[in-house]
N, C-alpha and C positions, 0 to 999 in steps of 0.2 A: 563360478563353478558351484553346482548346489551342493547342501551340506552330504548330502552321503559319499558324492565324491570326491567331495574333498575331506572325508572323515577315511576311505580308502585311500587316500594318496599319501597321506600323514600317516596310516599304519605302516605300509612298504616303505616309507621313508624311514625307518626306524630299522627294517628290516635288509634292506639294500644290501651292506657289505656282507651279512651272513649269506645272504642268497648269492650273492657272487660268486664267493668259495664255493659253495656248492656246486654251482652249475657250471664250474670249472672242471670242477672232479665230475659231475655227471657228464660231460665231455667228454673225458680220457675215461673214463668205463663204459662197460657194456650195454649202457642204454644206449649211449651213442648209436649203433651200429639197430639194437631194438624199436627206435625212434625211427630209423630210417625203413627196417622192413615196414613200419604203420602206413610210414609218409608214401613211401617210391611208387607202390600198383597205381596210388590213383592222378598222379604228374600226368600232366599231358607229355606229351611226346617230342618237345624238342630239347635241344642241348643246351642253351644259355635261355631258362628260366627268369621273368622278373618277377620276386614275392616279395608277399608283406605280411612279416609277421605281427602281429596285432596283440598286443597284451606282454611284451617283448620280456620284460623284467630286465633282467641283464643278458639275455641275447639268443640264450642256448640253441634254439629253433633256427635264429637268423645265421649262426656258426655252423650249425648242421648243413643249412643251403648253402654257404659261402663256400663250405668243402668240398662241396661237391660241385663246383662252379656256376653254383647260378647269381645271379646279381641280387643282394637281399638289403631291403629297409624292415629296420624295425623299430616300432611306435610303441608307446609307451605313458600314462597319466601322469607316474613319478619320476620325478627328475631325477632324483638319486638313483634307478635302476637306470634309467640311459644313461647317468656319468658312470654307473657301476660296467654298462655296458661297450661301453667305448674304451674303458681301461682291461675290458677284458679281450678287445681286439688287438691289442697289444701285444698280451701275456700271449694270446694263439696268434697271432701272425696272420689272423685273418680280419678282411676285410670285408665289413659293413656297414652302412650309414644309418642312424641311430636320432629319433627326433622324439622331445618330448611334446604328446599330443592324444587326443580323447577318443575312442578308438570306436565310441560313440557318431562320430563327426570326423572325419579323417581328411584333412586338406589335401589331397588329389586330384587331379585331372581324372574323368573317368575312361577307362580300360587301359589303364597305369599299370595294372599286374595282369601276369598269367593265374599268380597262386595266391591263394590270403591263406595262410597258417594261425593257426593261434592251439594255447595251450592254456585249461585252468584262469580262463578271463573272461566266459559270458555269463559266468552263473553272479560274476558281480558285475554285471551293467543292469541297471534300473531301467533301460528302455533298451532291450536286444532285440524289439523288434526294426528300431531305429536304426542298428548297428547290422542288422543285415540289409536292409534297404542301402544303404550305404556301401556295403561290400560289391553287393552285386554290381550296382554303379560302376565299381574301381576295376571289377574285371573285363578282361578283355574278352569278347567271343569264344568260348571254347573252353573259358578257364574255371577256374575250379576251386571253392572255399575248403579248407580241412579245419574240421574245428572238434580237438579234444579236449572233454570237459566232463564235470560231474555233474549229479543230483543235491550237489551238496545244500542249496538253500531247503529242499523238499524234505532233505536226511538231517539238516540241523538237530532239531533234538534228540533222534536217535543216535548222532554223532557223539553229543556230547556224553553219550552213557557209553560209549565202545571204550573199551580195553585193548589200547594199544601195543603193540610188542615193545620190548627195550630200543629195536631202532626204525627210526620211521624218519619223513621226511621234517617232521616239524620237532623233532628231539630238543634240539639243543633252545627251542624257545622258551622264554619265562613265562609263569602262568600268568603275570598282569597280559602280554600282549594272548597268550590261549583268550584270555576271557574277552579281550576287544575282539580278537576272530569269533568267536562266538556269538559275543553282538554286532557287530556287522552283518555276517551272514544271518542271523535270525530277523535283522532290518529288512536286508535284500529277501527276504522270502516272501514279502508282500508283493513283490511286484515280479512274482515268477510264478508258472505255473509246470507241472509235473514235464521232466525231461526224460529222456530223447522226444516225446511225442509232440511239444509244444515247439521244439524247433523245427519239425518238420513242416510244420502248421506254418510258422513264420516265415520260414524259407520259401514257400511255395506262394506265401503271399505277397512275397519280395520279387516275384517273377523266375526262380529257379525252376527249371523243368526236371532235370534228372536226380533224383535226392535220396543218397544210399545209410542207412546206418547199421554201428556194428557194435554191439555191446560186450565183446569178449575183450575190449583191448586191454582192460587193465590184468588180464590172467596170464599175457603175452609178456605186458612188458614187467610186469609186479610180479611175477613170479618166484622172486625173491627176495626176500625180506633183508634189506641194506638200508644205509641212510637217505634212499633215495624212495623207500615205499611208502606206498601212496594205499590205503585199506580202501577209499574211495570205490564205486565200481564206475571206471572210468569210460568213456564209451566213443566213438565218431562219428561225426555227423560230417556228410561229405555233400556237396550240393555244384552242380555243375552250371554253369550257363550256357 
């Protein structure tokens, strides 16, 4: 593994059991139901879905599908978020299958999914453009990548000067691991260049033909200030095969 990702596997391992509580309680609230208006328009059209949620943490994305009956894997770098994620299939009574693996490189057969989802995981891969060549691969004809994320390596230093409210999603963290997120992401900004418009570039160089995006989403679903807000301007990038 080279060193920056595995300098990110070692941060979320640290962070695992906090983010599991959380994405338990973001479950049973009202994102739940937020997440799915983002996700539902652009699903293809049939009834039992196979996704792959891609950057899984402990699952949230992968519980969203499961709920709604579609068949869901989700992948993941740190081990401690798929262990975190398997015990949280538990606590919900739903079922999904859960593998630690580089989301970079994803051991699959290709046109394995209908859906690749991911949330908050391409703005830290060092090579996204790898990771969408790779996607497209896995889907089947017809199917379709969602991928919600920020600007964040771009907003690094402007990040670090915002004035957060008393509850956001990264509250309860200590400022030792704030300043490792800090240098991480100020790492990863070398090997990114300005988003939504740079994924589009990529996408389309990955052989995607239809490729929509939408930069309102974080006003949809952040609209209110919980321990689940995210000040990021959150955005979708949606690419069909």
């Amino acid at each position: 593994m080279e060193p920056i990702k595995h300098r990110i596997a070692h941060y979320w391992s640290h962070r695992a059991k906090d983010f599991q509580g959380q994405r338990i309680r973001e479950f049973s609230s009202d994102k739940h139901q937020l997440w799915l208006n983002e996700i539902g328009p652009y699903l293809p059209g049939k009834e039992t879905l196979r996704v792959l949620d891609v950057g899984t943490g402990t699952g949230f994305f992968s519980f969203l599908m499961a709920a709604e009956g579609h068949d869901a894997v989700g992948i993941d770098l740190t081990e401690e978020m798929i262990e975190g994620a398997e015990r949280t299939s538990e606590i919900l009574g739903l079922n999904a299958r859960f593998i630690v693996m580089d989301a970079e490189d994803p051991d699959f057969e290709k046109e394995s999914f209908d859906v690749i989802l991911t949330r908050n995981l391409t703005w830290a891969l060092p090579h996204m453009e790898r990771a969408y060549r790779h996607w497209y691969h896995l889907l089947a004809p017809g199917g379709v990548m969602i991928n919600f994320d920020a600007d964040y390596c771009n907003r690094a230093e402007e990040c670090m000067d915002e004035e957060l409210p008393p509850e956001h999603a990264h509250n309860q963290i200590s400022m030792e691991m704030m300043r490792e997120n800090d240098a991480i992401t100020m790492a990863l900004a070398a090997y990114q260049q300005p988003r939504p418009q740079w994924d589009v570039q990529l996408l389309a160089e990955a052989g995607f033909e239809k490729i929509l995006v939408d930069t309102a989403v974080y006003k949809r679903v952040y609209r209110t200030i919980d321990e689940f807000y995210n000040p990021a301007p959150v955005f979708a990038v949606v690419a069909y095969k």
